[in-house]
N, C-alpha and C positions, 0 to 999 in steps of 0.2 A: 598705587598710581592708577591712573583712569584717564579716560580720553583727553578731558577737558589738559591734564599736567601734558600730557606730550605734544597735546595742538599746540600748548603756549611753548615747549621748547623747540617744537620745529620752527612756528614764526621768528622765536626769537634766534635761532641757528641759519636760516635763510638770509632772514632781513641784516644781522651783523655783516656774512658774506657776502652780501650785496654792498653794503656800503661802505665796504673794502675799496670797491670800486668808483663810487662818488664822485668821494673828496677830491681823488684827482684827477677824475674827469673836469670838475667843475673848476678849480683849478690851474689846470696843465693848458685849457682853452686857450685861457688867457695871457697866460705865461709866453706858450706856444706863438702866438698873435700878436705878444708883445715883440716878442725877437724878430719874427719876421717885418712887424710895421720899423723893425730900425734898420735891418738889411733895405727897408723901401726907401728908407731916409736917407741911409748911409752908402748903398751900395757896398759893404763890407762883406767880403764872401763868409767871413767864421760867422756872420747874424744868419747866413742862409744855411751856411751847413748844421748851425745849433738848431735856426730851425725847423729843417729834418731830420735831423736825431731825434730831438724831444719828441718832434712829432710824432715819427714811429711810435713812441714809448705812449704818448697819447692814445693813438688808432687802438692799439690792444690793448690797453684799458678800458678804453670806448666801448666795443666789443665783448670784453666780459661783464661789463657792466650791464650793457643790453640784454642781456644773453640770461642773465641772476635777476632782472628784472620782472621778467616775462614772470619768472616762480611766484613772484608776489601777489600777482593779477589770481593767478591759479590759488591760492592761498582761501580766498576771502569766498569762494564758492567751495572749496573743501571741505575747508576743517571749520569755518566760521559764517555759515550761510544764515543764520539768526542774526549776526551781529553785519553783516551786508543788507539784510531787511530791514535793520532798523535805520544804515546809515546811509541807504543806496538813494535817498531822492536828496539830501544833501552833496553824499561826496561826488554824486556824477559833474555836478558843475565844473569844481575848479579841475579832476580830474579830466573830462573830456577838454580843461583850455589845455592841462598838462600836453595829452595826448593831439590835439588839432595845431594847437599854434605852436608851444614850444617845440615840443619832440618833434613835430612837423618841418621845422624851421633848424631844429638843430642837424639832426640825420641828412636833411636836403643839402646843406649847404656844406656837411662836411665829405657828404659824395662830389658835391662839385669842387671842393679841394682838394681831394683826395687826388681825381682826376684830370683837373684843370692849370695843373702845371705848365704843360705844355701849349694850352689852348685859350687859356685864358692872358687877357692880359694883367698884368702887373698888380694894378691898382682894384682890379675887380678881384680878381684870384685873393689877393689879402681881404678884401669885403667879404668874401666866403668865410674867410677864417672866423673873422669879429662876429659874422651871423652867426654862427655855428658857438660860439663863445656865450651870445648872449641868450642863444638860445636855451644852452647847458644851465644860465643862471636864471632863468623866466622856469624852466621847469620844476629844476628847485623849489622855487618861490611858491607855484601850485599846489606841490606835494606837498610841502609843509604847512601850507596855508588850511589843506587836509584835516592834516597832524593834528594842528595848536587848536581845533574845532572840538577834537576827542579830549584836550583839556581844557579849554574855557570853549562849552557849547554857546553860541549866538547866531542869528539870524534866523531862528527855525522854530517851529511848534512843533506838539506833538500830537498827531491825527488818534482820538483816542478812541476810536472804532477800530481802526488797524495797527493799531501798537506802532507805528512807524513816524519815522521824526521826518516834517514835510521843512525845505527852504521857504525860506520867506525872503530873504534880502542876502543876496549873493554878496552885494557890497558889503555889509557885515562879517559877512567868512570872506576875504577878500584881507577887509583893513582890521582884522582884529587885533588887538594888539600881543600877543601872544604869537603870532603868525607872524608880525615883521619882526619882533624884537627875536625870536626861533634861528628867521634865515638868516638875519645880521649875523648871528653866535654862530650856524652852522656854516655857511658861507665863510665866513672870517676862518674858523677850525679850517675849513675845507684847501684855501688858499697856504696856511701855516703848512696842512700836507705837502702839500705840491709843493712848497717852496723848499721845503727839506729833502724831499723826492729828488728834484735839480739840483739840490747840495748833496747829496748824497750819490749820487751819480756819478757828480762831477767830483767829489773827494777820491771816490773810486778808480777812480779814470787815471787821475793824479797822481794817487797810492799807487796803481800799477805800472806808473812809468820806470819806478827805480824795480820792482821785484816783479819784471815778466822773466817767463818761463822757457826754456829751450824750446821751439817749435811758435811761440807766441806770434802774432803779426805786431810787428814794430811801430808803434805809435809816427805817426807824422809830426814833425815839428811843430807844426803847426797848432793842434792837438793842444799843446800845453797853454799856448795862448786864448782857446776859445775855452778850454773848463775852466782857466781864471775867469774870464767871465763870467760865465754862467753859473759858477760858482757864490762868487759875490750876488748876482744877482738874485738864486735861490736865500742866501741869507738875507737881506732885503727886503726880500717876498714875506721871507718868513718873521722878521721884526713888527715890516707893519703890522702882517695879520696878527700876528701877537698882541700889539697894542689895541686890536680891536676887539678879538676876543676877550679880554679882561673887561672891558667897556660894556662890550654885550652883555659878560657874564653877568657883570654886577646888575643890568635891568633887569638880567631873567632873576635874578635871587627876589630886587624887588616884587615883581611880577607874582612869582612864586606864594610870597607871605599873602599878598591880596588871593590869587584865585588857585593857589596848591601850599596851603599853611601845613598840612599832612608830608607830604612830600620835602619841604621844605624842613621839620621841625626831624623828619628821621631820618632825613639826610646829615642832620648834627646830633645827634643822639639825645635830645632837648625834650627830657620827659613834662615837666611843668613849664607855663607860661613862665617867662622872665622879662625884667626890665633889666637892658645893659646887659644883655647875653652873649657870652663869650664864644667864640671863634676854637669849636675841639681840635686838637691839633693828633689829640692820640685821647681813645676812650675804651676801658671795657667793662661790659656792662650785662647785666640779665632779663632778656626783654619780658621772661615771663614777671619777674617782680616789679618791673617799670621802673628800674633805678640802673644807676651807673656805679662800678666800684673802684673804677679810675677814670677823671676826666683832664685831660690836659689842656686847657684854655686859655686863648688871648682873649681876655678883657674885652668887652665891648661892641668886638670886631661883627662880630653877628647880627646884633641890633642894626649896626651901622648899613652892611649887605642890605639886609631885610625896611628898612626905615627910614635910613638918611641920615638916623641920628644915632650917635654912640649909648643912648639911655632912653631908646626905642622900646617899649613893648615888644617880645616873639614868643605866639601862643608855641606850647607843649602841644606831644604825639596825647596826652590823654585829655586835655581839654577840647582837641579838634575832635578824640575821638567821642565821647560826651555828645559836642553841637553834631556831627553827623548819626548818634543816634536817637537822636531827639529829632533830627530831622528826618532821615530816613528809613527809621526805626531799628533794631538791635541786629548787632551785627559788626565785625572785627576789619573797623577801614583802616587798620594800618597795613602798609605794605612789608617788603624783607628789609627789615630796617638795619641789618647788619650788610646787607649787599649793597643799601642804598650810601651808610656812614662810607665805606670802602672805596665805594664806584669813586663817589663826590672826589674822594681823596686823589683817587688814582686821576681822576680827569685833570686835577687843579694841579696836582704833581709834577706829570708826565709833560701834559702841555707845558708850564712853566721851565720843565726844563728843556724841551724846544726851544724855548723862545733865549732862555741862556745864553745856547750851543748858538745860535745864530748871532746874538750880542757878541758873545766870544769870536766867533771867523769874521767876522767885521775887522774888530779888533787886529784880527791877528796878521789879515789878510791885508788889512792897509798900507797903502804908499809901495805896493811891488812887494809887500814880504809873503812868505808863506804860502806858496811858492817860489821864490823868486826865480834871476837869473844871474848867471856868472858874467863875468867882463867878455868874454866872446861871443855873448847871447845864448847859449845854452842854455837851458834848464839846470838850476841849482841844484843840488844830490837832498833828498831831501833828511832831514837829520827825525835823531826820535822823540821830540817834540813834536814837529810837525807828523809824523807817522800816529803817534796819539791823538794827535788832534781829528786827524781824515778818518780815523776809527772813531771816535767820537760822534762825530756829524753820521757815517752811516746807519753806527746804533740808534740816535736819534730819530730815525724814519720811522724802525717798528715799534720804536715809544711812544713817540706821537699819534699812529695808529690804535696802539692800544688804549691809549687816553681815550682820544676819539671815541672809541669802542663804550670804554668806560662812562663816556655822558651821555651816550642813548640807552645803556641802560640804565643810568641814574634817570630821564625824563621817562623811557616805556615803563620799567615797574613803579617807579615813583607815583603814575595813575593809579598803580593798583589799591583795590578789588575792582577797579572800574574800567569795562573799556570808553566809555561815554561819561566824563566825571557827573554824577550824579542822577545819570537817565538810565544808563546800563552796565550792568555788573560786567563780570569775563566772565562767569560760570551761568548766565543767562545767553554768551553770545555763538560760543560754541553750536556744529553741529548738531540738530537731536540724533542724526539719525547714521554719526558716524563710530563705528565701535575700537575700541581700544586697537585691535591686531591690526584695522585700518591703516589708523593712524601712525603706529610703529612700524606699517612696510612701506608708507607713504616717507616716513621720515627715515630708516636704511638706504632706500633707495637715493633721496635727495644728500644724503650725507656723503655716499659713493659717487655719486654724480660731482658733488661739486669739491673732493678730494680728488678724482680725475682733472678738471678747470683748473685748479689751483697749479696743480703739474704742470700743466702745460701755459699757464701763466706763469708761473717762476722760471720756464723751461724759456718760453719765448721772450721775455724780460731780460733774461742773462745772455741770450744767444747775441739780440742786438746791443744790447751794454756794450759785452765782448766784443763786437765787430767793431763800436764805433763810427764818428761819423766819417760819411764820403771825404778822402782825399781832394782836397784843392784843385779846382780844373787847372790844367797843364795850360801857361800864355801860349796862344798862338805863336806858329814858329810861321819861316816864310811858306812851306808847302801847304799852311792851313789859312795863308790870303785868299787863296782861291775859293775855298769852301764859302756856300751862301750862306744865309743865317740861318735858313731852317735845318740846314745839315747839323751846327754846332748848339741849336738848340737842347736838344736833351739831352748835350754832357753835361752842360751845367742847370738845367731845370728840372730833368728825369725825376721823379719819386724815389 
């Protein structure tokens, strides 16, 4: 092992646990925004109190997300200051819009929510929320826009006096298409989190109305009524975005066969070009002989991904690799084509079975069941069906997660050997002048570091779950006529 192997497992150990945090930021904005613009409509107190529970759960996400951010920044002059030279007169654009307008605009307006409770009025104080919403998805939009440049380069030359790739047309890196068709997929994943996040919460919430514990604080009635909501509403959240994600996925496959045929052909274990290329469903195979000695295949399904049509042409991992070394000369561009076969699975798996679990509490949860109520309006006892089912939806959250997980690294190694598809290798982009022991106290230390974060985010995550949202403000009685309005303002608008 040598510097270049552990620069690429700290990135990729960093950048995962970063984007832990993301999806539901990006998300929870909105979700968040959503509930409060119906408490604006409705005046419904359970729309206000959901929408500071969630929010809370929001804020320290927020937070750590910033927080695992910053290491990325720190990253690209570390361990990768060749591969920052080469891409630094490119990425500074969309990253400085990242950094000026979005994250400008997101951080601002969620301080003056955070804040503005009390001070703000109604209708502007909700304007904070949606800035700060749109802001989380405009930043996105930069980063990735980034991203999809490192796999289909455009807009740029390459100054061949300075070995560095100069912009030429921002609108290019901007509307490429690689870059909307990335955030559609990512965005869409990111909302499916968040949507199971809220269903998972609120199953929780639910679950523990019949098995709290001696010493427990006693759910408020009321309680039961707002995580049916929030409930359904997380499922919901999480159908549409489902249905998006499939829709994106299948551009990115096309996408994929045009400008990542490598990536695409060892993400199915698809050694020779085929016409009517079947869909692996299970394969094992020996990459050193370039054959498969089980392949489990739907017919056609692949072509269809990649083509449009079910008797489509999809080049092979050895014809692509052939044309790139003919084109770039000799040299091994395939990537971990057993990490790639796997991820792809785990991605297409996991999410789909989110997107089930939420078909399923639709189902189950309709017309008053599932939780229901008894003829005296109590909360119904919940029986062990439904007890299976609320354990189902919570397990859901860190499947989804790992799915997620599972398709960034299907897209980051899927570039490999390259960190710039065709301009610049990875083992070009590395450090010169960073040594092995470097790199491994660089990566100890961040490992520790962000095993400490995790602690105290699972630690503050359960703490406010467990408390639960604020209790119902108390109607005014007659000794509270007197009281003005500024007096009884922060029982019911306080943070």
């Amino acid at each position: 092992m040598d510097a270049l192997d552990l620069a690429r497992w700290q990135f990729g150990i960093t950048t995962i646990y970063h984007f832990l945090f993301v999806p539901l930021t990006i998300g929870l904005s909105v979700i968040v925004a959503s509930l409060q613009t119906a408490w604006f409509r409705t005046g419904r107190e359970e729309y206000l109190r959901a929408t500071k529970f969630f929010g809370k759960l929001f804020l320290i996400n927020f937070a750590m997300g910033v927080v695992t951010g910053i290491v990325q920044e720190f990253q690209f002059g570390m361990n990768w200051s060749a591969y920052s030279t080469f891409v630094g007169d490119v990425f500074g654009a969309p990253l400085a819009m990242e950094a000026l307008i979005a994250f400008f605009l997101e951080s601002t307006f969620i301080g003056l929510w955070i804040f503005g409770w009390d001070r703000l009025r109604k209708g502007v104080h909700l304007a904070c929320i949606w800035a700060a919403a749109i802001g989380s998805n405009l930043s996105a939009y930069f980063i990735l826009a980034a991203n999809a440049w490192m796999r289909n380069p455009v807009g740029y030359e390459v100054d061949r006096a300075t070995g560095r790739a100069r912009l030429t047309d921002i609108g290019a890196v901007l509307t490429n298409p690689q870059a909307w068709s990335t955030y559609t997929h990512v965005v869409a994943a990111a909302f499916l989190i968040a949507g199971l996040f809220v269903a998972a919460v609120s199953s929780w919430k639910l679950m523990r109305e019949r098995w709290s514990r001696p010493g427990d604080r006693a759910p408020h009635p009321s309680e039961h009524t707002l995580f049916r909501k929030t409930l359904r509403t997380g499922f919901l959240v999480t159908l549409v975005a489902g249905v998006l994600v499939i829709a994106s996925g299948d551009h990115q496959a096309k996408l994929a066969a045009t400008y990542e045929p490598m990536k695409l052909a060892s993400a199915e274990a698809l050694w020779q070009t085929e016409e009517s290329a079947g869909f692996s469903l299970f394969a094992v195979g020996d990459v050193q002989g370039s054959r498969n000695h089980v392949n489990v295949q739907i017919p056609g399904v692949l072509s269809f991904l990649a083509t449009g049509s079910p008797w489509g042409p999809v080049q092979g991992i050895e014809n692509v690799q052939a044309q790139y070394e003919a084109l770039y000369g000799p040299g091994d561009y395939r990537p971990n084509i057993a990490v790639l076969y796997w991820a792809f699975r785990l991605m297409m798996g996991l999410g789909l079975a989110g997107v089930a679990v939420a078909t399923a509490g639709l189902w189950l949860t309709r017309g008053g069941r599932l939780p229901g109520f008894t003829r005296d309006g109590a909360p119904a006892p919940a029986g062990r069906l439904q007890r299976w089912a609320y354990r189902g939806v919570v397990a859901a959250l860190p499947a989804a997660l790992a799915g997620n997980i599972a398709g960034w690294v299907l897209t980051e190694m899927g570039r490999q050997p390259w960190t710039v598809h065709g301009e610049l290798l990875t083992a070009q982009s590395v450090s010169p002048g960073v040594s092995l022991g470097q790199v491994a106290f660089s990566l100890a230390a961040f490992t520790a570091l962000y095993g400490i974060l995790a602690v105290v985010e699972v630690r503050l995550l359960f703490r406010y779950v467990a408390a639960g949202p604020a209790a119902p403000a108390a109607p005014p009685g007659p000794a509270d006529d007197a009281d003005t309005d500024a007096e009884r303002r922060p029982a019911a608008f306080s943070y």
